[in-house]
C-alpha positions, 0 to 999 in steps of 0.5 A: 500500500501506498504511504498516503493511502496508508497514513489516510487509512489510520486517520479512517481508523481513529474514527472507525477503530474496529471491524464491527464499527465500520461495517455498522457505518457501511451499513448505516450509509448504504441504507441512506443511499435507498432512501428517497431524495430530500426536497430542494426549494428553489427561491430568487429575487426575494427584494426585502419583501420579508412577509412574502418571502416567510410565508413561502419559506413556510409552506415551501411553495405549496409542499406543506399542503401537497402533505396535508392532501397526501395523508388525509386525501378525500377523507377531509374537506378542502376547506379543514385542511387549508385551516390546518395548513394554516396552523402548521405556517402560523401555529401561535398566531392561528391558536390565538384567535381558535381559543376566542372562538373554540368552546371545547378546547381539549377536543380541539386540541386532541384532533389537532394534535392527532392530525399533526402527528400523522403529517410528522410521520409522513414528513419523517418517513424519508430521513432516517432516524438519526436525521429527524432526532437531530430536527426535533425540538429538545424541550420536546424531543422524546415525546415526539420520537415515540409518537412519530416512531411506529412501536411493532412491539406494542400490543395496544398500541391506541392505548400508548398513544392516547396516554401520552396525548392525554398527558400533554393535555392535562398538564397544559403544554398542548399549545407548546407541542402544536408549534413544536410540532408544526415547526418540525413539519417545516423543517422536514417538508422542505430538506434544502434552500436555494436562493438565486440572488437578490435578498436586497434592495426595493423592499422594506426588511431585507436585514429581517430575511438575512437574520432568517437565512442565518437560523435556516437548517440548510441553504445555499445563495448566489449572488444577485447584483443587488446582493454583490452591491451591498457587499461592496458596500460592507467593503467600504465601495464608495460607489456602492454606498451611494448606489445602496443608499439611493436606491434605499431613498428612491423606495421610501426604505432609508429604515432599513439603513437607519434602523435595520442597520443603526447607520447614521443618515442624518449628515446626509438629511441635513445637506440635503434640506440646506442644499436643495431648500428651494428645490422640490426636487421633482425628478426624485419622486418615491416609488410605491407607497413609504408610508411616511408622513408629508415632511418625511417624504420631502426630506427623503426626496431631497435626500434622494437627489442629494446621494443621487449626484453624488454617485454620480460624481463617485462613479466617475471617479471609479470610472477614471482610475479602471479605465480597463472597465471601458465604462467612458460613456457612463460619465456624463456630468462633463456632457452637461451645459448648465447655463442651457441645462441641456445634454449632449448624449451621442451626438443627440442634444436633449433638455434636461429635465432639473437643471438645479445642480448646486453642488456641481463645478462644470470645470470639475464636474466629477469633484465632490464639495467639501461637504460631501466629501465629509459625508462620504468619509462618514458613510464609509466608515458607518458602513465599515463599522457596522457589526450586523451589516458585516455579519450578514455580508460575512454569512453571504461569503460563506453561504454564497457563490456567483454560481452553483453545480448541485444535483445536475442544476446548474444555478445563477442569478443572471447570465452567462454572457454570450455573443450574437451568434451564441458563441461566449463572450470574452470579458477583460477583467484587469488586463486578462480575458475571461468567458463562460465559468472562468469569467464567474470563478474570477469575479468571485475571486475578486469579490472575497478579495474585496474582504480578505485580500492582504494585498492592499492593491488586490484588496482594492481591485476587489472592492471596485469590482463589485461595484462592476458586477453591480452595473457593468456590460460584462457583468454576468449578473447584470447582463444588459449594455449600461444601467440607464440610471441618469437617463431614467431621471433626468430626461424624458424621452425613452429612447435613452432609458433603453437597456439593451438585454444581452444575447443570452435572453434571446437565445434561451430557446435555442438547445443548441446554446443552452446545451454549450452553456451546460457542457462549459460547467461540466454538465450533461446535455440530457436530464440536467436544467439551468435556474436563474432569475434576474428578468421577471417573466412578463407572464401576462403577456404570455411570456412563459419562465420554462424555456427551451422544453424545460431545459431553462427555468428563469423564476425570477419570483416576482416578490418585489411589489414594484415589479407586479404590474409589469409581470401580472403574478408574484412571480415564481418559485421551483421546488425538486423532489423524489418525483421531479420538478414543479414550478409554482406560480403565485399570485401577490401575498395580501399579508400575514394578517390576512393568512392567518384570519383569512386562512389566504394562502399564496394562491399558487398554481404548480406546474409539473415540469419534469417527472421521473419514471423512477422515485429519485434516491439520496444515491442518485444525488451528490450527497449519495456520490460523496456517500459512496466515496465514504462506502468505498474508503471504508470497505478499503478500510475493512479489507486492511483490518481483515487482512492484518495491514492495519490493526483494530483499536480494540 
């Protein structure tokens, strides 16, 4: 034997010291190995709707009901088990408005519980036991290991069962066992979490579904632009300070800086409201309804335009020292005449619409003032210094990736840039050119240099990078040919907000591309998929989110209440069990409030897209591959032991 295989083979036997304790792991793996795959849901474009996003992280996109109609079927009405569907997403909230209504609370409770134990076995039936005691709740662990395990050697097993049911009654934790229960029925509904970008930005908590994320048993991200930007931001990116801050103001969500994430904005309230008194600053209207009274709002739209130029001016000078990023045509401060206040944009004279630029030097257009460079430095160091913020960035690190290979889905935010002819298209990054997954794995690099770089100067490059991925032409996660954000302010003809999508999108129905794209990441071009998110599907104009015969899902979900009017839905989510693939398609989500009184689930419409003749197995996914490697050393490991080239630790 090899001296490595050998060395290998004694760290295996310090953790399996004997014959007997790796032929028990042997067994105990292959056993796994036959069990029924567990269940990946599949979620994007979440965009700080946090009542949203809970309420389907809840009911896994409809799986919890697919359970409640699998082990009751046509012995209980529709309308019973949506009330316990409810119960399961929303088990105190719900019990607290039963107990106003219920006269004879110890028969509901007994029914209840009855029916939730069935929907715990049924949800346990696909893990082995050692999986499901480590879900369980500890206050409640034994009692519920006895109800949910099938005890053969019982003889009146109604009797046991009752006893111990009774027995919760009596002694007044019924309440407590319901959400205990309720809880593990999610858990074990849903086996695994894929977010597919962009957890930030538009909506009002994307700081409340990042502390739920962190409690999640299981998750994996990519990173969406929007995600990327307020990790350059946590990194002290100028560009992407403004940039979050804009977009925070442009929404009516300045709360989620100045309360989610305790970052003092009033220097930048206190310029605006000096700079721009005068000024109704008409071009930086808020989206959606704040909510916030009138004086809030006009300081919030003076603070809208104040952190708008200066991006502006901050991007320019980030423009200037990359010129590598080919990005001289987003500057268009110097294009300005601000005695006329026109603009020439290629070759094309237009009138703009605010002409107020106090702040502005024509001579110097790209210089922030005094002032604002003090709130700059301010910003930076909040942002830099904040603990939650950095822990949530550092979660997105270590959770996350720019791409993802997991059990033949290929999974992405954007795109993979492609040129006309669908060939992939080559993209400088700091004087080296990079296309397909290369281009990926070098911009993640670069992305986790922006944290953890020694290198003063590699460190930095990572930081302006992010801001790239945020915006740029190159950018796979991005994918169009400029961010028309200047133009979408300040001029009215919309021929100049146009953002040119890339090849990619129209591309997606020819099998062909698609079938290079998969090989590029080391995939098959028969029974694997590309998921990815990023351009909502316009589903009310027919547009469809499965493309190329189900080779391509793009599920944008549809959360961002912004985006509903475009799309007709809220969007879609995707869930892969034992049986195949479903798509869901949801209408908008009214409100928790409404759920719970109203038991209005997520009205979701499933769309089967792919069905396997043969139950999927654990073994048949990568967490089966890595269990067969195990197998594998530990049967080199039993053969050593039995012949005598290594010794047990008796």
């Amino acid at each position: 034997m090899k001296e490595l295989e050998v060395r290998y083979l004694e760290r295996l036997s310090q953790l399996y010291p004997t014959i007997a304790k790796a032929s028990t792991e042997i067994i105990n793996l292959q056993a796994i190995l036959n069990l029924p795959k567990g269940t990946e849901h599949f979620l994007t474009d979440i965009h700080g709707e946090y009542e949203a996003f809970s309420h389907v992280l809840k009911n896994g996109s409809g799986a919890v009901r697919r359970k409640v109609d699998d082990v009751f079927g046509n012995t209980m009405g529709s309308k019973t088990k949506q009330a316990l569907a409810t119960l399961i997403y929303y088990p105190k909230e719900k019990m607290d408005r039963i107990k106003r209504e219920e006269e004879n609370m110890e028969d509901w409770y007994k029914i209840t519980l009855y029916r939730l134990i069935e929907i715990s076995k049924r949800t346990a039936s696909k893990y082995t036991r050692s999986k499901v005691r480590k879900s369980l709740p500890p206050d409640f662990a034994y009692v519920i290991e006895e109800l949910i395990t099938e005890k053969a050697d019982i003889t009146d097993k109604g009797s046991y069962y009752n006893s111990i049911v009774n027995t919760i009654i009596r002694i007044g934790k019924a309440e407590k066992f319901i959400i205990a229960l309720s809880e593990l029925i999610q858990r074990l509904t849903v086996d695994h979490l894929h977010i597919v970008g962009d957890i930030y930005d538009r909506g009002p908590g994307p700081h409340i579904i990042m502390d739920k994320l962190m409690e999640h048993h299981s998750v994996d991200i990519q990173w969406g632009n929007h995600d990327v930007l307020w990790m350059g931001a946590a990194a002290g990116q100028r560009g992407c300070i403004a940039n979050v801050i804009r977009i925070c103001a442009r929404y009516g969500n300045l709360d989620i800086l100045e309360e989610g994430y305790g970052i003092n904005l009033l220097p930048l309230a206190t310029f605006a409201m000096n700079m721009y008194r005068d000024d109704p600053c008409s071009c930086f209207q808020l989206k959606g309804d704040s909510g916030h009274g009138k004086n809030e709002m006009l300081i919030d739209i003076k603070m809208h335009k104040a952190i708008s130029v200066i991006q502006f001016k901050v991007e320019g000078q980030i423009i200037k020292k990359n010129p590598g990023f080919k990005m001289e045509d987003r500057n268009l401060l110097h294009h300005i005449d601000y005695e006329k206040g026109t603009i020439e944009i290629d070759g094309k004279t237009y009138e703009m619409l605010d002409k107020n630029f106090p702040t502005i030097d024509p001579k110097k257009p790209y210089s922030l003032t005094k002032e604002e460079e003090d709130i700059m430095d301010r910003l930076e160091q909040a942002f830099l210094n904040c603990e939650k913020l950095q822990r949530h960035m550092l979660f997105l690190l270590n959770k996350g990736a720019l791409f993802k290979v997991y059990n033949n889905n290929l999974l992405y935010h954007g795109c993979v840039p492609l040129n006309e002819d669908g060939s992939l298209k080559s993209v400088r990054i700091y004087g080296h050119s990079y296309k397909g997954k290369s281009l990926y794995e070098i911009l993640e690099s670069y992305v986790r240099k922006g944290f953890h770089a020694l290198d003063a100067k590699e460190r930095e490059r990572g930081k302006d990078m992010m801001w790239y991925i945020w915006l740029s032409e190159g950018s796979p996660l991005f994918g169009k040919d400029k961010m028309a954000t200047f133009e979408r302010y300040f001029l009215a003809e919309k021929e100049t907000h146009k953002e040119k999508k890339n090849p990619y999108y129209s591309l997606l129905e020819n099998e062909k591309v698609v079938d290079r794209i998969l090989e590029e990441f080391g995939l098959p071009a028969e029974g694997t998929h590309i998921i990815n998110g990023h351009v909502p599907v316009k589903s009310k104009n027919g547009e469809s989110p499965i493309k190329c015969d189900g080779k391509v899902m793009v599920i944008d979900g549809g959360f961002s209440k912004a985006y509903q009017k475009e799309t007709g839905i809220a969007g879609y989510t995707l869930i892969s069990n034992s049986y195949g693939l479903i798509l869901v398609a949801h209408e908008p989500f009214e409100s928790t409030e409404a759920a719970i009184e109203k038991e209005s689930d997520i009205h979701s419409d499933s769309i089967i897209v792919n069905r396997v003749l043969e139950r999927k197995l654990v073994g048949d996914t990568d967490v089966g591959r890595d269990l067969k490697e195990q197998i594998a050393d530990l049967e080199v490991l039993l053969q050593a032991y039995r012949s005598g080239r290594i010794a047990e630790r008796v």
